[in-house]
KOLVEX-848677 format. One record per atom (N, C-alpha, C): residue number from 1; residue in three letters; z, y, x. Coordinates in nm, 2 decimals. Each point is the difference from the previous one (the first is absolute). Example, Ala and Ser with C-alpha at 12.3 -4.5 7.8 and 13.67 -1.06 7.14 Angstrom:
residues 2
1:ALA:0.78:-0.57:1.32
1:ALA:0.00:0.12:-0.09
1:ALA:0.00:0.12:0.09
2:SER:-0.07:0.11:-0.04
2:SER:0.00:0.11:0.09
2:SER:0.08:0.11:-0.08
This chain:
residues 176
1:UNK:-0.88:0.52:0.84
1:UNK:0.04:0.00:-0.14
1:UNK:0.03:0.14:-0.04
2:UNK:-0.06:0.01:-0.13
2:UNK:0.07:0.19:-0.02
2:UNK:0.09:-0.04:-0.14
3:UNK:0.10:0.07:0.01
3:UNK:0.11:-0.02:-0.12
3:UNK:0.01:0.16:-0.06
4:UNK:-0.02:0.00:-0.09
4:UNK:0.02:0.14:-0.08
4:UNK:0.13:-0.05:-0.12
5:UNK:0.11:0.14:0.03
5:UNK:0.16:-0.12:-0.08
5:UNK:-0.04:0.21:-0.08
6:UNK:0.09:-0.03:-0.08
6:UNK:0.05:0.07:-0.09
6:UNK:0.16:0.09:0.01
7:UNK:0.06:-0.13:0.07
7:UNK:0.12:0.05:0.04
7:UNK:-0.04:0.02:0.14
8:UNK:0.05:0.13:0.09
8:UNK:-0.03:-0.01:0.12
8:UNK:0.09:-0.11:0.12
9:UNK:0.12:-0.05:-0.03
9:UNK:0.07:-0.05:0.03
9:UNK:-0.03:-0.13:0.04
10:UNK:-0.10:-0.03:-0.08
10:UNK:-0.07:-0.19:0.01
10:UNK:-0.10:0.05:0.09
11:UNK:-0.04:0.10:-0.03
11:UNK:-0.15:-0.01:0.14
11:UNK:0.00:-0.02:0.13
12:UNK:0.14:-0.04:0.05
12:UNK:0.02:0.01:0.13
12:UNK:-0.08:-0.10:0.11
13:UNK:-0.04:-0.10:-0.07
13:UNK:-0.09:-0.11:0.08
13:UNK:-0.06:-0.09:-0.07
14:UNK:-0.09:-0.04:0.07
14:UNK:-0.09:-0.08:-0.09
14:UNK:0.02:-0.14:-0.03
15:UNK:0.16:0.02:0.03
15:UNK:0.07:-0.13:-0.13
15:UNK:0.09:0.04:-0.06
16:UNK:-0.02:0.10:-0.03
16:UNK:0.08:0.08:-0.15
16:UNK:0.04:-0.07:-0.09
17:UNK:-0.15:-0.04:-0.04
17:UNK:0.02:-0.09:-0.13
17:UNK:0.12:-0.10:-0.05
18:UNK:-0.01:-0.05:0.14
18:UNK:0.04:-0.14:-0.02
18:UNK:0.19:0.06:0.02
19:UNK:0.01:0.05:0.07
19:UNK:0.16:0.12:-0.02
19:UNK:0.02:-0.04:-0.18
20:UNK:-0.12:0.06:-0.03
20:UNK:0.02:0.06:-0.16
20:UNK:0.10:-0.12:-0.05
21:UNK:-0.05:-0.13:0.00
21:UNK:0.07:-0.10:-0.08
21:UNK:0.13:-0.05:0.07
22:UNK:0.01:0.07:0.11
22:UNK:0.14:-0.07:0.07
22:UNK:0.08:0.12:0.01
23:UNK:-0.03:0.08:-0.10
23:UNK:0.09:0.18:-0.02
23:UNK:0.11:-0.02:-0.10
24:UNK:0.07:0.03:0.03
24:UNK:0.12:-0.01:-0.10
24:UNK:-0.02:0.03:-0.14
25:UNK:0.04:-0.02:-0.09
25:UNK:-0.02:0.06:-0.11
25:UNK:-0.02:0.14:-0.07
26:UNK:0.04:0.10:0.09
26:UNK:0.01:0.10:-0.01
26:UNK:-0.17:0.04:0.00
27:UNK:-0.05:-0.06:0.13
27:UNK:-0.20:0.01:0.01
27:UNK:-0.03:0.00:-0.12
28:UNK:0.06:-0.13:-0.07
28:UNK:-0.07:-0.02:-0.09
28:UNK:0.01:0.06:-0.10
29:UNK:0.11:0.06:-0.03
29:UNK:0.01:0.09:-0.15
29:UNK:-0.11:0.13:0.06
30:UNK:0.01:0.05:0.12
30:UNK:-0.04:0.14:0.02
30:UNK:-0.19:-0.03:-0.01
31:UNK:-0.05:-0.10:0.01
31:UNK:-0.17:-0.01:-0.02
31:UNK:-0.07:0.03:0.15
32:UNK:-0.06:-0.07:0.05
32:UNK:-0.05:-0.02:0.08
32:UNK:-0.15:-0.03:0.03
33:UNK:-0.09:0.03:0.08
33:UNK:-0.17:-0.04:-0.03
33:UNK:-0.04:0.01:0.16
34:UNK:-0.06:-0.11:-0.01
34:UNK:-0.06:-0.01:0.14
34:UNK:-0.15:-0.06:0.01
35:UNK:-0.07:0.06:0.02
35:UNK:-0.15:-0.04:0.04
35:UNK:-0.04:-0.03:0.13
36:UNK:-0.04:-0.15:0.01
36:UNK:-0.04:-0.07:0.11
36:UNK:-0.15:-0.06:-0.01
37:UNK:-0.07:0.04:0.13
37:UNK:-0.11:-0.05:0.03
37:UNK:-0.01:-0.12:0.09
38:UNK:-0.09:-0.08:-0.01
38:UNK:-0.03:-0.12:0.05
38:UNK:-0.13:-0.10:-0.07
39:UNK:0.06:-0.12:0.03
39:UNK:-0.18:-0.09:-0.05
39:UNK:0.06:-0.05:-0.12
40:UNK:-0.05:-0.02:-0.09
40:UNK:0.03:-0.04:-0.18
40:UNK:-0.07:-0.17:0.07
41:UNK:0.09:-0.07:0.02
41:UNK:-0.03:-0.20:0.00
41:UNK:-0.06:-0.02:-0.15
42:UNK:0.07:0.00:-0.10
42:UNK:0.01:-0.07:-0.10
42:UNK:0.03:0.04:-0.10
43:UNK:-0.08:0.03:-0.15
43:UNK:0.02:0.06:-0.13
43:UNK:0.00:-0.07:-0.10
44:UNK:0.04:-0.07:-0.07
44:UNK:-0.07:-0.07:-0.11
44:UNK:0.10:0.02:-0.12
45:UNK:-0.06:0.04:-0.09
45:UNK:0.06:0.08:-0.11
45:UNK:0.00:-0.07:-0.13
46:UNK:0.05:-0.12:-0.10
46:UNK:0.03:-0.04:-0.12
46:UNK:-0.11:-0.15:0.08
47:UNK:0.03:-0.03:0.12
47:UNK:-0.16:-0.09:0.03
47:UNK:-0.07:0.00:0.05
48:UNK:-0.05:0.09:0.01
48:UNK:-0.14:0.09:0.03
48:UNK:-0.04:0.07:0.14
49:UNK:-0.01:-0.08:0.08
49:UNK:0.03:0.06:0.16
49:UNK:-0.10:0.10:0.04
50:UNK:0.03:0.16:0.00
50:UNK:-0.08:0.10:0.04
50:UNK:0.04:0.01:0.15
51:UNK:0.06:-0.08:0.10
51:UNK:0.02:0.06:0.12
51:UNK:-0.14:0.11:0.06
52:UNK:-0.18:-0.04:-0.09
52:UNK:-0.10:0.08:0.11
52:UNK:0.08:0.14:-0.05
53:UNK:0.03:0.05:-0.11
53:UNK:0.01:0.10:-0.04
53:UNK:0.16:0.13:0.04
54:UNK:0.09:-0.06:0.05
54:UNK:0.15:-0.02:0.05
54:UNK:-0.03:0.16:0.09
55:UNK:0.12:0.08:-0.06
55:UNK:0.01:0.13:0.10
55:UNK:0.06:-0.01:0.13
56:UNK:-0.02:0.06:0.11
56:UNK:0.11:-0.01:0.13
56:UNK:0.09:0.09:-0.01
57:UNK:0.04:-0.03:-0.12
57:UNK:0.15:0.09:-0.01
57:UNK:0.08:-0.12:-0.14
58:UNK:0.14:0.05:0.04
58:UNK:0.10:-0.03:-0.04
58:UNK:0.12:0.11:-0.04
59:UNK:0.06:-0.04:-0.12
59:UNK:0.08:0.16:-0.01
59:UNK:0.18:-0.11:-0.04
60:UNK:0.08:0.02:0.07
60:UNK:0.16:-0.06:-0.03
60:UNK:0.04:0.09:-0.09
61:UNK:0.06:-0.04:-0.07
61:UNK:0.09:0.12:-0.12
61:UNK:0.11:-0.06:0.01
62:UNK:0.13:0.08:-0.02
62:UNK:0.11:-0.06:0.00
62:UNK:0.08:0.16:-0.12
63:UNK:0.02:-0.04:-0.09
63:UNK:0.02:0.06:-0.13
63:UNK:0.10:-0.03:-0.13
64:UNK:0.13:0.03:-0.04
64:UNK:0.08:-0.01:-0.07
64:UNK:0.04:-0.16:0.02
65:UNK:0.03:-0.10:0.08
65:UNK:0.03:-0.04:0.02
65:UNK:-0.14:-0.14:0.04
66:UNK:-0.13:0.04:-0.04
66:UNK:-0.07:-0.09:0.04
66:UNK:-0.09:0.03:0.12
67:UNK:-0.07:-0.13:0.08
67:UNK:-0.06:0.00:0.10
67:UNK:-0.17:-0.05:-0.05
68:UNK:-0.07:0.11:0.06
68:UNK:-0.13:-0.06:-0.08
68:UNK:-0.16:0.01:0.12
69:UNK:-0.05:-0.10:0.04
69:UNK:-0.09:-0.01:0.06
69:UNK:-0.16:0.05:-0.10
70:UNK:-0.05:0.08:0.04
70:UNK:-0.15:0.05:-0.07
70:UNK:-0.12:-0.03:0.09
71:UNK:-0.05:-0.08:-0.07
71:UNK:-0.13:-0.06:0.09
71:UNK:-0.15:0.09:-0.12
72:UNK:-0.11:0.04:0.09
72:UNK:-0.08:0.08:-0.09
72:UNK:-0.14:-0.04:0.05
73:UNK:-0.12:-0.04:-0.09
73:UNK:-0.12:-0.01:0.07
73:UNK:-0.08:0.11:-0.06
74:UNK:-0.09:-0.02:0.10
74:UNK:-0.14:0.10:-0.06
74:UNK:-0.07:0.02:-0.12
75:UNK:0.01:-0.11:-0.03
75:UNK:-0.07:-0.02:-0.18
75:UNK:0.09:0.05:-0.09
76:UNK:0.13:0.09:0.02
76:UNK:0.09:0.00:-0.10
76:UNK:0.07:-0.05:-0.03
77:UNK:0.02:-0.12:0.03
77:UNK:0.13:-0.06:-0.05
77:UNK:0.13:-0.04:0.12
78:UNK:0.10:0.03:-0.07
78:UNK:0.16:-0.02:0.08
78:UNK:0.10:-0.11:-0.01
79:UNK:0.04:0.01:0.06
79:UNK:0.10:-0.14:-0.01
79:UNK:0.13:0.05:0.08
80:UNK:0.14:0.03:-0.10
80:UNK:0.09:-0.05:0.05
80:UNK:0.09:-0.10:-0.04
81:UNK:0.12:0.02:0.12
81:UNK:0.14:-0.12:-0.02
81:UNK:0.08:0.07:0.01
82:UNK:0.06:-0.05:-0.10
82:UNK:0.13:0.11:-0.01
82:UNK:0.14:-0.11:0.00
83:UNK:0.11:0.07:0.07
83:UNK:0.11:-0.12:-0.03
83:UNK:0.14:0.12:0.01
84:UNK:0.10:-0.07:-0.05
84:UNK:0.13:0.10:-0.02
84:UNK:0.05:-0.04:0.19
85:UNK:0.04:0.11:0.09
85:UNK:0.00:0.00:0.10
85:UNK:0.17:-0.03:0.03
86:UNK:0.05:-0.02:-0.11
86:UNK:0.12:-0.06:0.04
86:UNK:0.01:-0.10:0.05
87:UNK:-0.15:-0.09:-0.02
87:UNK:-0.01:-0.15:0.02
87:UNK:-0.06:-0.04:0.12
88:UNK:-0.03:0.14:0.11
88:UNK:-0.07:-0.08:0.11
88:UNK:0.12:-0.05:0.07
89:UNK:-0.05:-0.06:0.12
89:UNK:0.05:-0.08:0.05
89:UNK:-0.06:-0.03:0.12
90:UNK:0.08:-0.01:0.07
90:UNK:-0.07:-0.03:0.17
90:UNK:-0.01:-0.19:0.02
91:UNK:-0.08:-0.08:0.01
91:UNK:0.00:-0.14:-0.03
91:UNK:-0.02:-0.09:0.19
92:UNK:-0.02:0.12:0.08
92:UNK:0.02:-0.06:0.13
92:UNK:0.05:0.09:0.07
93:UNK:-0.01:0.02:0.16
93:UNK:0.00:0.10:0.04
93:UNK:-0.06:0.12:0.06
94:UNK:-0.17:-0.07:-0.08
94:UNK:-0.10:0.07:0.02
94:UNK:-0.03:0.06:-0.12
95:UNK:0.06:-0.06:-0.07
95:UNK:-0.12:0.00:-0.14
95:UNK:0.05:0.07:-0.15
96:UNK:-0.02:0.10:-0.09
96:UNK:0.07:0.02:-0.10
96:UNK:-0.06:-0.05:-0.13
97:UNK:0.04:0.00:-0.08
97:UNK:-0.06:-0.07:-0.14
97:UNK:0.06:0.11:-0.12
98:UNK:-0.12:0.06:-0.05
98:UNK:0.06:0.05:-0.11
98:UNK:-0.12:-0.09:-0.17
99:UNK:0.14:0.00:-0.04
99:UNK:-0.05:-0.09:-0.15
99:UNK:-0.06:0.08:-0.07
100:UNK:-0.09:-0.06:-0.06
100:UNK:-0.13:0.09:-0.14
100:UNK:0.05:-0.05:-0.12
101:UNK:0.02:0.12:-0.10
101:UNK:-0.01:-0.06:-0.12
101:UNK:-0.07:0.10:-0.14
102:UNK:-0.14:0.03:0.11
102:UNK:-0.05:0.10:-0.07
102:UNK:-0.13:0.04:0.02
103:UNK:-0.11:-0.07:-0.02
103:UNK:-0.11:0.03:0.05
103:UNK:-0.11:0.14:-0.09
104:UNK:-0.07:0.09:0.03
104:UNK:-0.07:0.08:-0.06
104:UNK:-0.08:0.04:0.04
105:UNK:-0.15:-0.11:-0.03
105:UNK:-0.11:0.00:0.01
105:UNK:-0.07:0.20:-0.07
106:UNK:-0.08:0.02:0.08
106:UNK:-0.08:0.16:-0.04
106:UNK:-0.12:-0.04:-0.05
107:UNK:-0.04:0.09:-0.04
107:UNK:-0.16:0.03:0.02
107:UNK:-0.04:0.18:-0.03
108:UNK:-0.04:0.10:0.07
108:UNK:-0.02:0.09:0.00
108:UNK:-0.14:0.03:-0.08
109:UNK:0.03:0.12:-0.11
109:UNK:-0.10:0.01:-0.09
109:UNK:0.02:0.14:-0.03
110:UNK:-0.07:0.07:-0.05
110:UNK:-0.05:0.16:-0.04
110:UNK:0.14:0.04:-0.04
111:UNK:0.08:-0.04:-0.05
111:UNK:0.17:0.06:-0.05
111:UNK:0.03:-0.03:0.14
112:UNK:0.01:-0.07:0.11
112:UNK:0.13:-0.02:0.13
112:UNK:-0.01:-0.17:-0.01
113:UNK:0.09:-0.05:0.01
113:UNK:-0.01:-0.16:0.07
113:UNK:0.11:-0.03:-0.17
114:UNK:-0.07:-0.12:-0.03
114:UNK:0.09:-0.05:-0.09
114:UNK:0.03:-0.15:0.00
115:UNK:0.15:0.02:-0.01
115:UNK:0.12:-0.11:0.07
115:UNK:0.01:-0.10:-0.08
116:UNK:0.03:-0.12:0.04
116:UNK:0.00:-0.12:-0.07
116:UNK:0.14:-0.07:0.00
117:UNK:0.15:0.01:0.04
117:UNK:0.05:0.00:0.05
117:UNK:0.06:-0.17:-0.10
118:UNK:0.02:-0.08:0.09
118:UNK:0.07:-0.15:-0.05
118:UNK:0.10:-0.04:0.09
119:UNK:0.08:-0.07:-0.05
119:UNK:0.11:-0.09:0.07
119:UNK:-0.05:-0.09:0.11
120:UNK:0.05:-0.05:0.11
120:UNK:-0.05:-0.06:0.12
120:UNK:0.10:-0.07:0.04
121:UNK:-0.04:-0.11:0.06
121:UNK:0.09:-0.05:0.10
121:UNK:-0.05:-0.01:0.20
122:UNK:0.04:0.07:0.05
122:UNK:-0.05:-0.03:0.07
122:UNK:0.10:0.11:0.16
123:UNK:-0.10:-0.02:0.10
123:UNK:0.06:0.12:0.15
123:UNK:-0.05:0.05:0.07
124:UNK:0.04:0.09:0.06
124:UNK:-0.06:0.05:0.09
124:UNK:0.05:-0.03:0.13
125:UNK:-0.05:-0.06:0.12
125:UNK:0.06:-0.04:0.15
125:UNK:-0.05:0.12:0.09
126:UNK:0.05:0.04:0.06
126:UNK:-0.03:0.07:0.15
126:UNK:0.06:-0.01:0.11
127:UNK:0.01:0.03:0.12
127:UNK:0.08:-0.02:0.11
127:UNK:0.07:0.13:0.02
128:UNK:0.08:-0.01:0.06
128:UNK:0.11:0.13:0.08
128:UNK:-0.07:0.08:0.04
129:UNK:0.01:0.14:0.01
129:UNK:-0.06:0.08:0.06
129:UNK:0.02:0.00:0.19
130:UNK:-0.17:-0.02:0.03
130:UNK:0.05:0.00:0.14
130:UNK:-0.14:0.03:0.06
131:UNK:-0.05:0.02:0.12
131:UNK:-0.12:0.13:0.02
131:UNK:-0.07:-0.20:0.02
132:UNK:-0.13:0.05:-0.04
132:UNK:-0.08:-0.15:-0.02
132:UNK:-0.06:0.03:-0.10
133:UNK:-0.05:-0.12:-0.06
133:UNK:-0.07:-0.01:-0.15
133:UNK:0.11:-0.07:-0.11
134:UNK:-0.03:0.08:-0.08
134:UNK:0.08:0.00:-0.17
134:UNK:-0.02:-0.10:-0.05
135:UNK:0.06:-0.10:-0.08
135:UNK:-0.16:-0.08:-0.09
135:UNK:0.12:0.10:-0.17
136:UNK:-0.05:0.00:-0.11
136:UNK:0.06:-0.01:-0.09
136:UNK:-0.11:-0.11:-0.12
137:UNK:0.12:-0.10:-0.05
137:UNK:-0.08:-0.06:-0.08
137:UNK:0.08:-0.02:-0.15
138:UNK:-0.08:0.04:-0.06
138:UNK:0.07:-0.02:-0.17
138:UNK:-0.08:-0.11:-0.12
139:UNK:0.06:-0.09:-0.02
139:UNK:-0.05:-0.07:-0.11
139:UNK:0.07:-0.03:-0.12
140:UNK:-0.10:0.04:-0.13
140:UNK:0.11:-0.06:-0.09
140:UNK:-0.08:-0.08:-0.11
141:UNK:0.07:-0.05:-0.09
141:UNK:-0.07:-0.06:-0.14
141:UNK:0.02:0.05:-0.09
142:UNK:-0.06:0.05:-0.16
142:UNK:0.06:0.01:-0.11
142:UNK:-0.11:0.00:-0.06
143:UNK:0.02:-0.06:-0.19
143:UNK:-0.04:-0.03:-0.05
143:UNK:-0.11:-0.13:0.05
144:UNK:0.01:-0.06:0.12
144:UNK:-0.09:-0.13:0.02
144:UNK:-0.09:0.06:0.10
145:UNK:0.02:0.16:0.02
145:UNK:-0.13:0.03:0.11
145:UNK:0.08:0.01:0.16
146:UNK:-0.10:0.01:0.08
146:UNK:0.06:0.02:0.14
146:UNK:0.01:0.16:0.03
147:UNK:0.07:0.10:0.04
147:UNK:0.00:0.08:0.10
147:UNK:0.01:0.00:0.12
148:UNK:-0.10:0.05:0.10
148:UNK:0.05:0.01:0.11
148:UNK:-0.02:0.09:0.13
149:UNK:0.06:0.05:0.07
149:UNK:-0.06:0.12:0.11
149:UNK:0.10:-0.05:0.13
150:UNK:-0.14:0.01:0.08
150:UNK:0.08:0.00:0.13
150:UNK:-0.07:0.14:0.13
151:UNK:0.06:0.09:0.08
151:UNK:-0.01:0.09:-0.01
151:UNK:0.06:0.02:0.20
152:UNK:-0.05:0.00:0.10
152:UNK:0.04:0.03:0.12
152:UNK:-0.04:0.11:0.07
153:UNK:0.11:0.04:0.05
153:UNK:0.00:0.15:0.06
153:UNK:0.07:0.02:0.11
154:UNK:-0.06:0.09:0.12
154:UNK:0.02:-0.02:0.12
154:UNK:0.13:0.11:0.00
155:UNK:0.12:-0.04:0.08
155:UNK:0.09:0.07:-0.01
155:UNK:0.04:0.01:0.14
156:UNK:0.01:0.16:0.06
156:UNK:0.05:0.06:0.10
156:UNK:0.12:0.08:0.04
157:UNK:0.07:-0.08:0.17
157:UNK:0.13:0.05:0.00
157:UNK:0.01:0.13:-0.01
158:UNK:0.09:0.09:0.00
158:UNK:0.07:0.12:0.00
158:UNK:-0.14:0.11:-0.07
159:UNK:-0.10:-0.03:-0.05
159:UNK:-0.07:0.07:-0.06
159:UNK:0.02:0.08:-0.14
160:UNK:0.10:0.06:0.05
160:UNK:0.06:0.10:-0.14
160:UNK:-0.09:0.13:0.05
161:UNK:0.09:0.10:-0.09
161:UNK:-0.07:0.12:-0.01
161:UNK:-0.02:0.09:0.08
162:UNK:-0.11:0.10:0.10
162:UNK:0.04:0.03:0.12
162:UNK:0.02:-0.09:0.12
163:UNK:-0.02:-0.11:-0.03
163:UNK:0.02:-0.09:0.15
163:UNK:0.11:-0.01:0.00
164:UNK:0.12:0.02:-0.08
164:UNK:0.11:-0.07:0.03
164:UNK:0.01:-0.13:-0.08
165:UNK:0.13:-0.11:0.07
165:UNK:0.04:-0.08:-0.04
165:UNK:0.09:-0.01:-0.09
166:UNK:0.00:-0.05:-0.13
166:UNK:0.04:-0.06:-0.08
166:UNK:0.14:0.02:0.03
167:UNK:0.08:0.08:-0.05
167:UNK:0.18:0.00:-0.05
167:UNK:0.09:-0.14:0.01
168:UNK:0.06:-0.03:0.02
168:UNK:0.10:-0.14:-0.02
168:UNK:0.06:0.04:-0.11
169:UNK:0.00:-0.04:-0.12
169:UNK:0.06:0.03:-0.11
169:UNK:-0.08:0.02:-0.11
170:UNK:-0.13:0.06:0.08
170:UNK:-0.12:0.05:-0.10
170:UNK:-0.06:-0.09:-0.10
171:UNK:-0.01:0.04:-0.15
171:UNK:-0.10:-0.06:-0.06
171:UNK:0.10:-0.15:-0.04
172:UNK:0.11:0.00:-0.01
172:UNK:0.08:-0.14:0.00
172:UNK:0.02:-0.12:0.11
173:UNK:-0.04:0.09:0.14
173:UNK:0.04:-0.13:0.08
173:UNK:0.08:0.02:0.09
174:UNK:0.08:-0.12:-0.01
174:UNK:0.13:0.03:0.07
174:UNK:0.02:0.06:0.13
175:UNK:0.12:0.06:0.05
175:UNK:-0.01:0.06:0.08
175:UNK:0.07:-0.09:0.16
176:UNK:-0.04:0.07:0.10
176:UNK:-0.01:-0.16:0.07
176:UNK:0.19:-0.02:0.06
């Protein structure tokens, strides 16, 4: 998996990401960006299932107080979920759940990608970070259509930067 972060602080391993939404709020005011590679399962955008078309990349945002999953295919068009990250929530002891209430279908054209952005009901599920395979799955509804992306990515122990291991504290996870 290659993660390219923005802050160098989250790049420490290649479950960064998932740090991101279990970061205190402080993460979240300061903006955060994490690019992950892996296999694109599942795209379907207002309906319309493009999984042949589905990038093997994935980008986490965690930004003024929202958490946002960006799913992108080849033909141009994007899809994210967006949810206020106050609201995730850990729902086992494997598993986190962050709520959508914000879907923004793309389509890239000669000006840049232009956003469609509508109200949603819907989530995103992933498991704890832990060296294995990722699954992240997000689905939502609005206006009567389906969204949906599901998105897994191979995640390895202590593969931070340099060959070191991952901080205890780092990136929002607790320290042991």
């Amino acid at each position: 998996m290659t993660i390219r972060s923005r802050a160098p602080l989250l790049a420490l391993s290649g479950v960064a990401f998932l740090g991101l939404l279990a970061a205190a709020p402080a993460t979240a005011q300061q903006g955060a960006e994490v690019t992950m590679t892996g296999q694109c399962e599942r795209l379907v955008i207002g309906g319309l299932d493009i999984t042949q078309n589905c990038k093997e990349q994935l980008v986490n945002t965690v930004s003024r107080g929202r958490t946002t999953f960006d799913f992108a295919a080849w033909d141009g068009q994007t899809l994210s979920f967006s949810g206020s990250g106050a609201q995730h929530e850990q729902t086992e002891e494997t598993e986190q759940l962050q709520p959508i209430s914000l879907v923004v279908p793309g389509m890239k054209n000669k000006d840049g990608i232009a956003r469609s952005p509508a109200p949603a009901v819907g989530a995103c599920k992933f498991s704890k970070p832990e060296p294995g395979k990722t699954r992240i799955a997000c689905e939502a509804t609005s206006q009567g259509k389906t969204y949906a992306g599901v998105f897994v990515t191979e995640t390895k122990a202590g593969a931070g930067p340099g060959g070191e291991a991952p901080k205890a504290g780092a990136a929002g996870q607790p320290k042991p």
